[in-house]
Residue frames relative to the residue before (quaternion, step in Angstrom):
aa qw qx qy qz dx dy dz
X 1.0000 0.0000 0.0000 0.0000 0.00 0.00 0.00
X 0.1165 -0.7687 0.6177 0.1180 3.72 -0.66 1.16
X 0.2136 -0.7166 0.6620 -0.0508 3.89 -0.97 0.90
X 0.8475 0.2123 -0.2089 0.4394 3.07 -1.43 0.73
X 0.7988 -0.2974 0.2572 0.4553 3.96 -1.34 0.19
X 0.7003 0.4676 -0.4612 0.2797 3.87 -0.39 0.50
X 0.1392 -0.7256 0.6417 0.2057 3.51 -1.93 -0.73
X 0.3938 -0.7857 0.4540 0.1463 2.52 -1.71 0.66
X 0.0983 -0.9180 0.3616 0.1299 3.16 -0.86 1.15
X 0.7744 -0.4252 0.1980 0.4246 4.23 -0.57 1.24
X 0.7513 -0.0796 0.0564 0.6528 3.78 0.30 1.34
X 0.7339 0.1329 -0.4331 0.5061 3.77 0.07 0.80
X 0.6482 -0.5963 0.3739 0.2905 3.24 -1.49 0.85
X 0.5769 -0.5993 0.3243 0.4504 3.87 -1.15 0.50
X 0.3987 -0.7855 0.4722 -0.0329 3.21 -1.47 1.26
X 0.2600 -0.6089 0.6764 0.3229 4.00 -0.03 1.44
X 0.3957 -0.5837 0.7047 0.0782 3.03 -2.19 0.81
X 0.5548 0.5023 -0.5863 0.3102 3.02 0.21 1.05
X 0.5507 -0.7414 0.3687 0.1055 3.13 -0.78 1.68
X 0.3552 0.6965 -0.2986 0.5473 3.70 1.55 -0.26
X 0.8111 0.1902 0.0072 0.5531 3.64 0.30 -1.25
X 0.5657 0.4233 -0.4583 0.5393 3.73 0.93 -0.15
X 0.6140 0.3083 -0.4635 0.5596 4.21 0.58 -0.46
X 0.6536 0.3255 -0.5682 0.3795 3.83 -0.25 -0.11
X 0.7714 0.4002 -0.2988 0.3943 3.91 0.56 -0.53
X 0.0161 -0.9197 0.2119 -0.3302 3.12 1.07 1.04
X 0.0561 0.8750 -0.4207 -0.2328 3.83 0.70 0.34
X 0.1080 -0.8034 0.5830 0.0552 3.45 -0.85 1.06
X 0.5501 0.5862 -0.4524 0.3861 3.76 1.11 0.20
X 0.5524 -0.6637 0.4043 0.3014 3.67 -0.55 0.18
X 0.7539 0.4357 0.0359 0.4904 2.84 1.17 -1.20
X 0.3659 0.5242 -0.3010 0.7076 3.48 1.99 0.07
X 0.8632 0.2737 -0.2402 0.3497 3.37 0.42 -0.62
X 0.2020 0.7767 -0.3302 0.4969 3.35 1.93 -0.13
X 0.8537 0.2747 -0.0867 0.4338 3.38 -0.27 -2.15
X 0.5496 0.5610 -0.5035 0.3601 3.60 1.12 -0.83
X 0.8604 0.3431 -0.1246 0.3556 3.78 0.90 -0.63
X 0.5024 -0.6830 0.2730 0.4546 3.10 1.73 0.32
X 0.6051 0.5157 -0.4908 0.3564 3.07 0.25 0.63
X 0.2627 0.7677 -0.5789 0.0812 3.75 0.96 0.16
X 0.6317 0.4452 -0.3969 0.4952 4.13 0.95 -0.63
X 0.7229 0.2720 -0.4870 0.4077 3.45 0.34 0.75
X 0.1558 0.8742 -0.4359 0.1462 3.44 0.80 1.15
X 0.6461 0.6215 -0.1525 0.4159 2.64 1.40 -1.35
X 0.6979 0.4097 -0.1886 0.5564 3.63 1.44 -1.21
X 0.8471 0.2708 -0.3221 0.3244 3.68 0.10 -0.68
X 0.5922 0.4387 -0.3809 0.5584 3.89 1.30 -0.09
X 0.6053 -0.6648 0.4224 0.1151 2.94 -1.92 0.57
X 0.3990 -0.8920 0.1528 0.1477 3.33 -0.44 0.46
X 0.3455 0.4417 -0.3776 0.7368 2.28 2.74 1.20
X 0.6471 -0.3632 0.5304 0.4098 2.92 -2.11 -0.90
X 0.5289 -0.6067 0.5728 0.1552 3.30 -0.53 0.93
X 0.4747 -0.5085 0.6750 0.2459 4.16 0.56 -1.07
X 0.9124 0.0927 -0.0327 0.3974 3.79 0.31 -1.17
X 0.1847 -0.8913 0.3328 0.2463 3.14 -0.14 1.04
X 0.7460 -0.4092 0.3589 0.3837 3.75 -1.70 -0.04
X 0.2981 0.7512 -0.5880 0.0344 3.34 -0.84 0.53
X 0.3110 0.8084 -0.4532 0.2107 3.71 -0.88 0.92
X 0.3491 -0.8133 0.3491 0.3078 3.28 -0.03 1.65
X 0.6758 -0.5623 0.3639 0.3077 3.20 -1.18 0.05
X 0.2975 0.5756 -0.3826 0.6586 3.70 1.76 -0.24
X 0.9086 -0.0595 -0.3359 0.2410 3.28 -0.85 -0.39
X 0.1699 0.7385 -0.5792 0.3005 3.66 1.19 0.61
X 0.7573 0.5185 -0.1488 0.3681 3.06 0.94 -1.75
X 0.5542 0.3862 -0.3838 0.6296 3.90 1.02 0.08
X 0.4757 0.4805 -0.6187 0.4001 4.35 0.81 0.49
X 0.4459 -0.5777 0.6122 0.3044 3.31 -1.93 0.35
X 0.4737 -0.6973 0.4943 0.2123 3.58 -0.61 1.44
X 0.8175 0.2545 -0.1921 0.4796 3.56 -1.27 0.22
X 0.7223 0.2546 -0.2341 0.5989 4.54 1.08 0.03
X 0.6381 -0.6486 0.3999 -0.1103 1.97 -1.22 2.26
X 0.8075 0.2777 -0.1659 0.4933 3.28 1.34 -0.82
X 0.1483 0.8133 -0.5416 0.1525 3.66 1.54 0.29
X 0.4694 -0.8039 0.2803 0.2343 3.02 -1.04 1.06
X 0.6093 0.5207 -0.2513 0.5426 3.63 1.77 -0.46
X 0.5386 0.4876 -0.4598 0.5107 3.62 1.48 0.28
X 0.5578 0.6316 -0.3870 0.3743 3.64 0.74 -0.88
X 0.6959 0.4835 -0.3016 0.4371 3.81 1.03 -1.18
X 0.8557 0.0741 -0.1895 0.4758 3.59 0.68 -0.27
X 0.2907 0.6984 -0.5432 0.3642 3.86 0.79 0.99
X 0.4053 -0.7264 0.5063 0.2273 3.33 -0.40 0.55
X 0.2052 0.8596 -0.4610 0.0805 4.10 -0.45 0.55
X 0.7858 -0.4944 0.2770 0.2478 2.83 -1.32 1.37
X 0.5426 0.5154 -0.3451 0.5665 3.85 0.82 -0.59
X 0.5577 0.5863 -0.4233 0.4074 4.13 0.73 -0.40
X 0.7741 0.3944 -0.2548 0.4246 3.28 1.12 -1.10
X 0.5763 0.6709 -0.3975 0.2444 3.57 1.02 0.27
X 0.4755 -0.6836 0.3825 0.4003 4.18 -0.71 0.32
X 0.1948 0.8751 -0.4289 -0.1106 3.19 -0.37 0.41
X 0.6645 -0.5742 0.2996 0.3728 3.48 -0.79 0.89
X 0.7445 0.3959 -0.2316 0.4851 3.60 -0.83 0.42
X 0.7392 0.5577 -0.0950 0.3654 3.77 0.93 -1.43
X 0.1124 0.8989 -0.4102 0.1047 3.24 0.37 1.19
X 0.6379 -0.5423 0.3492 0.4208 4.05 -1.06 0.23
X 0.7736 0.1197 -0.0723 0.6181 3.76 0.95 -0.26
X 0.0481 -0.8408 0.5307 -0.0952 3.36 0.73 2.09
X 0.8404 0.2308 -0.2521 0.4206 3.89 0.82 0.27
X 0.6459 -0.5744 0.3165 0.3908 3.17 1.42 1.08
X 0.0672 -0.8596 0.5012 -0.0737 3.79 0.32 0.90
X 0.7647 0.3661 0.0203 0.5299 2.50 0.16 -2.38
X 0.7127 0.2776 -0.5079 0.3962 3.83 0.25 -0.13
X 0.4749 0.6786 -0.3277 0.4546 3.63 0.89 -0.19
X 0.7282 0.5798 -0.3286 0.1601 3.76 0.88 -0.01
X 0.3821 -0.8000 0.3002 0.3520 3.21 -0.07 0.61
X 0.6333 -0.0242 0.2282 0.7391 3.54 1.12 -1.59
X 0.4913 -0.7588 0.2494 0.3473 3.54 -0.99 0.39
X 0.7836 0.0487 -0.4463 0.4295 2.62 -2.10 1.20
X 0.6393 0.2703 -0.5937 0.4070 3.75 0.51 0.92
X 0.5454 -0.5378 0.5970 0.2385 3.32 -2.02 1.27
X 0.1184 0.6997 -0.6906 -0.1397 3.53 -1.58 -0.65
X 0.2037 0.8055 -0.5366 0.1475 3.25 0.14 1.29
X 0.7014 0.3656 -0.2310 0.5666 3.79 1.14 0.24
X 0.5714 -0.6209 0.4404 0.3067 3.01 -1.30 0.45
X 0.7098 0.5625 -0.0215 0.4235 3.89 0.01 0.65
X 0.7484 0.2953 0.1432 0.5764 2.59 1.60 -1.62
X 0.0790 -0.6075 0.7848 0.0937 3.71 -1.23 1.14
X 0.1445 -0.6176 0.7626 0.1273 3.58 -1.76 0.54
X 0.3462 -0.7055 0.6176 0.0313 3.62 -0.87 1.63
X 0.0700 -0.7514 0.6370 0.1573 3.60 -0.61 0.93
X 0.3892 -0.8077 0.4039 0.1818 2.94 0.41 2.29
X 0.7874 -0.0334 0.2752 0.5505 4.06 0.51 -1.32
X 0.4687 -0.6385 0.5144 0.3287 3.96 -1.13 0.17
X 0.5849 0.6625 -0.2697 0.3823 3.36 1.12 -0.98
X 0.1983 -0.7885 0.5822 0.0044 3.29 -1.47 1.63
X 0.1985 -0.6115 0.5441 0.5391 3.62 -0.66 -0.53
X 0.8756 0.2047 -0.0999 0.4259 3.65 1.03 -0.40
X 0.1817 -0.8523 0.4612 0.1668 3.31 -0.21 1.02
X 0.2587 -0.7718 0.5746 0.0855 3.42 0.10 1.92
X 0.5732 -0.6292 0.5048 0.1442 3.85 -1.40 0.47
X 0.7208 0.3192 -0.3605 0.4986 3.21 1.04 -0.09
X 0.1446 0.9196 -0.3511 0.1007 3.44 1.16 -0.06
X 0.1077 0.8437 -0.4520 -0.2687 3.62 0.52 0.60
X 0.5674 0.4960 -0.5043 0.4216 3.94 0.38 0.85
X 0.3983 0.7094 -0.5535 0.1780 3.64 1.40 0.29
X 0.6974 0.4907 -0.2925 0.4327 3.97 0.91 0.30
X 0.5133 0.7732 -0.3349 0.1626 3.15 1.60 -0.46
X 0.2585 -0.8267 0.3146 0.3883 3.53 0.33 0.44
X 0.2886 -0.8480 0.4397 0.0648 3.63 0.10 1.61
X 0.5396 0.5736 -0.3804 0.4849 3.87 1.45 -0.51
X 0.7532 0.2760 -0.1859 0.5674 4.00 0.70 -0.32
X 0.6456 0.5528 -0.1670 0.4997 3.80 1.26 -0.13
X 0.4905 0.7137 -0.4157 0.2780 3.53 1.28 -0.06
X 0.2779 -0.7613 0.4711 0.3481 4.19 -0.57 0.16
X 0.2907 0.8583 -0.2695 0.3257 2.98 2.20 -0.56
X 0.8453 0.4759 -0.1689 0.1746 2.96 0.41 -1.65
X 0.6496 0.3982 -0.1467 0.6308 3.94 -0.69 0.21
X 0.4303 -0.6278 0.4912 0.4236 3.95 1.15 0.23
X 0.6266 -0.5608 0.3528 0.4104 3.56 0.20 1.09
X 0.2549 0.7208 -0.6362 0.1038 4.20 0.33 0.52
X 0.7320 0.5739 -0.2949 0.2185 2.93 0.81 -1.65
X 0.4848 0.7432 -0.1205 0.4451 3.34 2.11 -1.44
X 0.7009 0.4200 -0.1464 0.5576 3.49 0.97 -1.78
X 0.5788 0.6051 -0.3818 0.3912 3.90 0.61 -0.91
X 0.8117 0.3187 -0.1935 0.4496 3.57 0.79 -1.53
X 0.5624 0.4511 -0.3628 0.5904 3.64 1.32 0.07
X 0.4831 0.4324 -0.4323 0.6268 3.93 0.64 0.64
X 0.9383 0.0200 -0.3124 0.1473 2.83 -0.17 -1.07
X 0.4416 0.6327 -0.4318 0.4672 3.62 1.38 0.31
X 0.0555 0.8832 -0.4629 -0.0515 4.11 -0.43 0.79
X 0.3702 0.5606 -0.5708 0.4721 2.81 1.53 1.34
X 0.7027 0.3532 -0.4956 0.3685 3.76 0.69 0.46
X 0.2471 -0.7205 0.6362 0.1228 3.31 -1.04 1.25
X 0.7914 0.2057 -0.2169 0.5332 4.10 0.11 -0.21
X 0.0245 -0.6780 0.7320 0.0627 3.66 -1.27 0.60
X 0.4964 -0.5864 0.6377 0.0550 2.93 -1.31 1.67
X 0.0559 -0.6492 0.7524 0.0966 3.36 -1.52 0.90
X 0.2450 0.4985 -0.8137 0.1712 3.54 -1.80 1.22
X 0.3486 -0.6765 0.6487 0.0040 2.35 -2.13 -0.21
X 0.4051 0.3053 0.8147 0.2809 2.05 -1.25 -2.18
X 0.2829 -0.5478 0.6863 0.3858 3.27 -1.50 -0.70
X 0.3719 -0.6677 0.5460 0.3430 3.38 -1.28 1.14
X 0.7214 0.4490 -0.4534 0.2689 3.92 0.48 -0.43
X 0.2991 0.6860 -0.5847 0.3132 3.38 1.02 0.95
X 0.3651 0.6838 -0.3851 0.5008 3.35 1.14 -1.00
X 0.6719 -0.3994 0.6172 0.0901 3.13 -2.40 1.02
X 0.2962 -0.5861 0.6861 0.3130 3.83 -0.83 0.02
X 0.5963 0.4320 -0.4508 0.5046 3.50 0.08 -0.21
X 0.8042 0.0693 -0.2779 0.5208 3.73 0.01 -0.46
X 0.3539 0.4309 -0.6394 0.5294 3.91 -0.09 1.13
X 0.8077 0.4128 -0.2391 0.3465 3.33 0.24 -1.05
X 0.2455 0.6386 -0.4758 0.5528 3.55 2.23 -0.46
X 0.8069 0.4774 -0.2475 0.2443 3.36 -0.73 -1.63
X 0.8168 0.3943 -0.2389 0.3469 3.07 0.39 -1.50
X 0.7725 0.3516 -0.2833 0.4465 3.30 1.26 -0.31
X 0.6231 0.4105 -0.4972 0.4427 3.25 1.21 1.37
X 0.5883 0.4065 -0.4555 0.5302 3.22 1.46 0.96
X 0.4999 0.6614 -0.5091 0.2310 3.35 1.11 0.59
X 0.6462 0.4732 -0.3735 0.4680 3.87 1.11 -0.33
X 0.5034 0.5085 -0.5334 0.4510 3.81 0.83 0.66
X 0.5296 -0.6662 0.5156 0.0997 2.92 -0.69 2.03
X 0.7325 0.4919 -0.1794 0.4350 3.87 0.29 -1.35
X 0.4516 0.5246 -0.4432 0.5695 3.94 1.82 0.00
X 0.0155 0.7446 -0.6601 -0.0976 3.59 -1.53 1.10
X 0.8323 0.1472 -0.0143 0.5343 3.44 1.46 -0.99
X 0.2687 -0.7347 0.6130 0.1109 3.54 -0.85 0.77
X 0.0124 0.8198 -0.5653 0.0909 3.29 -0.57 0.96
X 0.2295 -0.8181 0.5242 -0.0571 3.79 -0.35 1.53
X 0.0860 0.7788 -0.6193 -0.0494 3.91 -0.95 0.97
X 0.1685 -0.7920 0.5089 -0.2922 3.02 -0.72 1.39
X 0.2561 -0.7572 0.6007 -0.0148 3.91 -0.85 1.43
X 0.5408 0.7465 -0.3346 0.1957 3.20 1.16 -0.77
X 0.7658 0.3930 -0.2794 0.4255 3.20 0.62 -1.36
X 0.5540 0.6669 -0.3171 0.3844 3.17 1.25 -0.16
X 0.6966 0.5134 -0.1087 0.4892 3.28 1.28 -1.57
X 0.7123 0.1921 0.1980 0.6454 3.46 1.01 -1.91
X 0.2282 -0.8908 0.3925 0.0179 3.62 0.37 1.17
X 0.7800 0.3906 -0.1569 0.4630 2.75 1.50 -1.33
X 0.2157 0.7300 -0.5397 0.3595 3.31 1.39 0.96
X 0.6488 0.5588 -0.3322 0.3955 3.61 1.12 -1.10
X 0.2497 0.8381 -0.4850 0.0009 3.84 0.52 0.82
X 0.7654 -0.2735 0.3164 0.4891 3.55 -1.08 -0.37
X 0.7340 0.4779 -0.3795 0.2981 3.50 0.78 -0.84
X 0.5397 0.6948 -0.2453 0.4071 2.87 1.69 -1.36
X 0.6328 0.5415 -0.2823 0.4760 3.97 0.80 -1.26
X 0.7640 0.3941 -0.2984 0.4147 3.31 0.65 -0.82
X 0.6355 0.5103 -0.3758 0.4411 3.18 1.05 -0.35
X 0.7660 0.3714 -0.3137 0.4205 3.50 1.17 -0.52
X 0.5030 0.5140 -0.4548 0.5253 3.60 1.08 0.14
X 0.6495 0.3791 -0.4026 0.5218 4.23 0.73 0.02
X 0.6161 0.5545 -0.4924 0.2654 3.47 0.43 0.34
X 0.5103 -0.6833 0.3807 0.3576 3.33 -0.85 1.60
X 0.8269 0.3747 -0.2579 0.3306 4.07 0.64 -0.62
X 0.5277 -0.5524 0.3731 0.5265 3.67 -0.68 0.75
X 0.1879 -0.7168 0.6680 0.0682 3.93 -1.24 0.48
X 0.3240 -0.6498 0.6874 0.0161 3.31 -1.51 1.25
X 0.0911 -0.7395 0.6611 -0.0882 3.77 -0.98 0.75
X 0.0097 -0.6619 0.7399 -0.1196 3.48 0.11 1.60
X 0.4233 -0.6363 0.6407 0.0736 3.11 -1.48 1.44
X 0.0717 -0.6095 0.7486 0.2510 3.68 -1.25 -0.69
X 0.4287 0.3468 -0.8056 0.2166 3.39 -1.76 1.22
X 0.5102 -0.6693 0.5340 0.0810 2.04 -2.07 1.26
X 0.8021 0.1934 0.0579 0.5620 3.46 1.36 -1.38
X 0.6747 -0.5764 0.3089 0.3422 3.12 -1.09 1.42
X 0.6695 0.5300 -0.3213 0.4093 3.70 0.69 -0.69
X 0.5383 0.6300 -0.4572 0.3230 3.23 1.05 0.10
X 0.6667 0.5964 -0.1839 0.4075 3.43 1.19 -1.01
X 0.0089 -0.7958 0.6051 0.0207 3.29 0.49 1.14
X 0.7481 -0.3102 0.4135 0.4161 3.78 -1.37 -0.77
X 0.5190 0.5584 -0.3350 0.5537 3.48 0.91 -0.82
X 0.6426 0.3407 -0.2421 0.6422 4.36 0.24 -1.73
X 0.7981 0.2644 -0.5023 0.2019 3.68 -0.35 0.21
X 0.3075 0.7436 -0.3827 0.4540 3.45 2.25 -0.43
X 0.9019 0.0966 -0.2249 0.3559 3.47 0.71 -1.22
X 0.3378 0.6342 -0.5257 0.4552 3.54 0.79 1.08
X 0.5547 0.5890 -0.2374 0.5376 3.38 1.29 -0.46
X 0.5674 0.4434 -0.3176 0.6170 3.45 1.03 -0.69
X 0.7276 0.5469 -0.3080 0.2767 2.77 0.00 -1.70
X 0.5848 0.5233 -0.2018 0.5860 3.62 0.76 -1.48
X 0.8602 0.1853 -0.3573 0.3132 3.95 -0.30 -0.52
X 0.5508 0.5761 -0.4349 0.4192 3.41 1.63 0.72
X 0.6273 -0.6726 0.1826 0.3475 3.19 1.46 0.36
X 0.3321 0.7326 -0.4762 0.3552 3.42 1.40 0.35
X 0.4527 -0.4961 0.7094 0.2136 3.47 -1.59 0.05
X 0.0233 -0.7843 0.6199 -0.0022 3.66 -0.42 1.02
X 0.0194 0.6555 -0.7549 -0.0099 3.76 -1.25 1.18
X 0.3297 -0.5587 0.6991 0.3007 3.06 -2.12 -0.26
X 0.1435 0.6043 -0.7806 -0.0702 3.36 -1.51 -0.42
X 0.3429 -0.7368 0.5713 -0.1147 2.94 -1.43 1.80
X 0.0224 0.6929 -0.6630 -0.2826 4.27 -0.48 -0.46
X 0.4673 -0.6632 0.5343 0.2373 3.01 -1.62 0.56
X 0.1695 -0.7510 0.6377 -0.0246 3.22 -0.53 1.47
X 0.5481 -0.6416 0.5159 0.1474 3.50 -1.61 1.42
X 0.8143 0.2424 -0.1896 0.4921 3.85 0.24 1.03
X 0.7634 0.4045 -0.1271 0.4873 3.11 1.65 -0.28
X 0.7152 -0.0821 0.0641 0.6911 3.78 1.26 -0.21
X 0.3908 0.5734 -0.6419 0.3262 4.07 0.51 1.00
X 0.5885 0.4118 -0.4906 0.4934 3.76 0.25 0.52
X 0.6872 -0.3940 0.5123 0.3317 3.50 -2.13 0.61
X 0.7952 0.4260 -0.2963 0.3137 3.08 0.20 -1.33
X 0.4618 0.5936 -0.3841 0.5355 3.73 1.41 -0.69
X 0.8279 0.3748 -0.1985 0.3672 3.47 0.18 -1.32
X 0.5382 0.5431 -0.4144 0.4935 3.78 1.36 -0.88
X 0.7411 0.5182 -0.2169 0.3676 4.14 0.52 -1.29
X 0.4295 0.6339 -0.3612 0.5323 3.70 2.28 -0.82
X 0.8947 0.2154 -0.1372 0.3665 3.38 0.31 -1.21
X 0.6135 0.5092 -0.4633 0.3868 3.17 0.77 -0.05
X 0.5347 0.4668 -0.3930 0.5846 4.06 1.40 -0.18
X 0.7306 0.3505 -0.4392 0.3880 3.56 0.00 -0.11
X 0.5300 0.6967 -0.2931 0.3844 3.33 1.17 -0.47
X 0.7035 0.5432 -0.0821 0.4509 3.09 1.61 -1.66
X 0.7241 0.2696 -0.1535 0.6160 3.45 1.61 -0.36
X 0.9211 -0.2986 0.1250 0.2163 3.02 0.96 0.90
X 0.7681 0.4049 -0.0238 0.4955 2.87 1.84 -0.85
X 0.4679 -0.8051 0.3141 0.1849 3.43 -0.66 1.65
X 0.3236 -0.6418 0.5110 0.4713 4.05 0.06 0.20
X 0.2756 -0.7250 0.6075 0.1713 3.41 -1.31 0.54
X 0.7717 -0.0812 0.3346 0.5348 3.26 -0.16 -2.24
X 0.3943 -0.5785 0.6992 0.1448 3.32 -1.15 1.80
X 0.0124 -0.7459 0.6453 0.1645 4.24 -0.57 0.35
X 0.3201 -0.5123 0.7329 0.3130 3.76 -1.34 0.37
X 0.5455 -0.4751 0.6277 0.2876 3.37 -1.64 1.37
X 0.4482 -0.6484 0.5932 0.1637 3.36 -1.52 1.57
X 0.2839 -0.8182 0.3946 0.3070 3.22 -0.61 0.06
X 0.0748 0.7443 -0.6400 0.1758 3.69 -0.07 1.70
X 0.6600 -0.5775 0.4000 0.2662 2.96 -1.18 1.56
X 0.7456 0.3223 -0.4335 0.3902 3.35 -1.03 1.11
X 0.6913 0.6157 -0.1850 0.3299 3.38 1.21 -0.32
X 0.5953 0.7344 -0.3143 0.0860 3.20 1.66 -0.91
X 0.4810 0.7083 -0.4215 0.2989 3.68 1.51 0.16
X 0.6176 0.5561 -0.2689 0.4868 3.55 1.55 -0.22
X 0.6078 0.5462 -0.4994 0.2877 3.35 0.81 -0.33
X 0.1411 -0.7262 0.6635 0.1118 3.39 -1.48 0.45
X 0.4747 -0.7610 0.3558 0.2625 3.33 -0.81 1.85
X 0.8094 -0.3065 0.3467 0.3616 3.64 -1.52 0.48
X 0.8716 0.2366 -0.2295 0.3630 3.40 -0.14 -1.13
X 0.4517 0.5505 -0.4669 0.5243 3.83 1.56 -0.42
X 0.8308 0.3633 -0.2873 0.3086 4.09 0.17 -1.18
X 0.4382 0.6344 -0.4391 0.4613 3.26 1.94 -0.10
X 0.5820 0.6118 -0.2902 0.4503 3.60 0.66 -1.54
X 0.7465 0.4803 -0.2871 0.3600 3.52 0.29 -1.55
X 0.6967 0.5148 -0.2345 0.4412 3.54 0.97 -1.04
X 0.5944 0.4820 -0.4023 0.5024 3.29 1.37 -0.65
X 0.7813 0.3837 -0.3191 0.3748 3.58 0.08 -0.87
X 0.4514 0.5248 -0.5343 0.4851 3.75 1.27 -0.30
X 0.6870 0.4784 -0.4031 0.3699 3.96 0.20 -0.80
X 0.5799 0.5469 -0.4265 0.4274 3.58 0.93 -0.39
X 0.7679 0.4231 -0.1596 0.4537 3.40 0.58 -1.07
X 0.8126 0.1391 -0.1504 0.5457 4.07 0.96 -0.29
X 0.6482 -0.5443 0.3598 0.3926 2.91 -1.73 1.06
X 0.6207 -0.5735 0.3369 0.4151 4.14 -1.21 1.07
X 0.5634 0.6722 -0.3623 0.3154 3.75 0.83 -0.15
X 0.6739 0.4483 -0.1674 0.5629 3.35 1.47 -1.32
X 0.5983 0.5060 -0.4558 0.4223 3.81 0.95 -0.55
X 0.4953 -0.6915 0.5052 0.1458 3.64 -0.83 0.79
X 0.3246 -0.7657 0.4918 0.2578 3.92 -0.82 0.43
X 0.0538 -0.8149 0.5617 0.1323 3.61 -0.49 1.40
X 0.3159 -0.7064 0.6246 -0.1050 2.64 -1.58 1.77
X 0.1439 -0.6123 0.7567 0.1783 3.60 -1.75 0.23
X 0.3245 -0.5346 0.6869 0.3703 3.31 -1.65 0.32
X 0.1211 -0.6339 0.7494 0.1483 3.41 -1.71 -0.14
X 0.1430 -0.7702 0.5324 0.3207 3.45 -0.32 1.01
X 0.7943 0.2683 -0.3032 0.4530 3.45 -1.68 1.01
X 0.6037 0.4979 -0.4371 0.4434 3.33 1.05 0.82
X 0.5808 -0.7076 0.2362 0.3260 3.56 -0.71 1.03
X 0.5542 0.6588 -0.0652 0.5046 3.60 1.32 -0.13
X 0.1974 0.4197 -0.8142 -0.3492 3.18 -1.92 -1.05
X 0.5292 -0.6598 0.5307 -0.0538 2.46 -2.62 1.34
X 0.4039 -0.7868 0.3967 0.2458 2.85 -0.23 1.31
X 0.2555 -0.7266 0.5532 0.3174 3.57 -0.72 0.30
């Protein structure tokens, strides 16, 4: 009999839901996470046999939505460290969409017209492998820092930006108390219309969506967007639709944007089952991304004319709402480009 605030999830013991203590219990060994799924005798083949540079991270919730005993499950593949990371590849650099020239003041971006992006914090619950900010240097890059002044100054004083984008990192790693710092020193900038927040968490660490968090987002003075990030229908367990459910009665607009990753969601049927679950809890497809191309990643990429095809034949088969826009960044282009 389980009592009181938790769940249980299929072969791991029952879990308080606070999200606080579920990111400290976190698995960050490789090989902890290996055995959690039976596969520890293929240690030897699928991990690397260096440091990698980036490290594991991945709560233990969504371990629990992997298929035990396959090697190639598709929500293990995103954060498994592998030997292909450590290769050079042509084309694949540490700042594949132009970051650092793109700053404005620190840890804020300006790469659109309209738009500041707040590198809200470094801090993930999950440190996914294709990541294209897995180099970004987040210790000298924080908006955080100095109580966000430095962050809030250059969004005052520029009043061509009307929305400021929280990410990161993920910004709901962050305290509610300091989100709530921020937001309520960018509430007296007249020239602010929309707040817009990207975020893995509720996906990753569900129970991040708490009571404090709603309340904090139903008192903001500007409508707010919440682009999730999954990639594959299996991510969405019951728990990721509990908090879309929150999420949704605190008044937010809720998208996704996904990247298409080579082993994990390059087929229709991956993509047709992506959107139709997010749809089902709530959530609007947004943006199909091509995998940027930051050095360490280059085993995920899937070429142009295969993700062009894919997008075409998803549109045959769902209604034009559920079919996601695929996009490239280009760093220093005004936009993303549609392919």
């Amino acid at each position: 009999m389980i009592t009181g605030n938790t769940r249980r999830v299929q072969g791991f013991a029952p879990i308080v839901a606070d999200w606080r203590r579920l990111w400290r219990e976190a698995v960050t060994d490789p090989r902890e996470l290996l055995d959690l799924l039976d596969l520890g005798h293929l240690a030897g083949a699928l991990l690397p046999g260096t440091d990698t540079g980036f490290a594991l991270r991945v709560p233990r919730g969504f371990i629990a939505r992997m298929r035990r005993g396959d090697p190639a499950d598709p929500l293990l593949l995103q954060v498994l460290p592998q030997v292909a990371e450590l290769l050079d590849v042509a084309g694949f650099s540490h700042d594949a969409v132009g970051d650092l020239d793109a700053r404005q003041a620190t840890g804020v971006l300006h790469k659109y017209p309209g738009r500041a992006l707040l590198i809200a914090t470094g801090s993930c619950a999950v440190n996914c492998r294709y990541c294209f900010r897995r180099h970004f240097p987040y210790a000298e890059e924080t908006a955080a820092a100095g109580h966000w002044r430095g962050a809030i100054e250059s969004i005052r004083s520029d009043t061509s930006i009307n929305e400021v984008i929280l990410s990161g990192g993920d910004p709901l790693s962050l305290s509610t108390p300091k989100l709530a710092e921020l937001t309520d020193a960018l509430t007296p900038i007249a020239h602010l219309q929309r707040l817009r927040i990207h975020t893995r968490l509720p996906v990753v660490l569900p129970e991040r969506v708490d009571t404090e968090l709603a309340t904090w987002l139903r008192r903001l003075p500007w409508p707010v967007a919440v682009v999730l990030h999954a990639n594959h229908a299996n991510e969405i367990d019951d728990a990721v639709a509990d908090a879309c459910t929150r999420l949704r009665a605190s008044g937010v607009n809720l998208l996704n944007q996904s990247v298409l990753l080579r082993g994990i969601n390059d087929s229709v049927e991956a993509l047709a089952s992506l959107s139709e679950r997010l749809f089902a809890v709530g959530v609007v497809p947004y943006y199909l991304h091509q995998l940027d191309r930051v050095a360490g990643a280059a085993h995920f990429l899937v070429d142009d004319n295969t993700a062009r095809a894919l997008v075409d034949t998803l549109r045959g088969q769902l209604s034009g709402y559920l079919v996601p826009r695929l996009v490239r960044e280009i760093a220093g282009a005004a936009a993303k480009s549609p392919l």
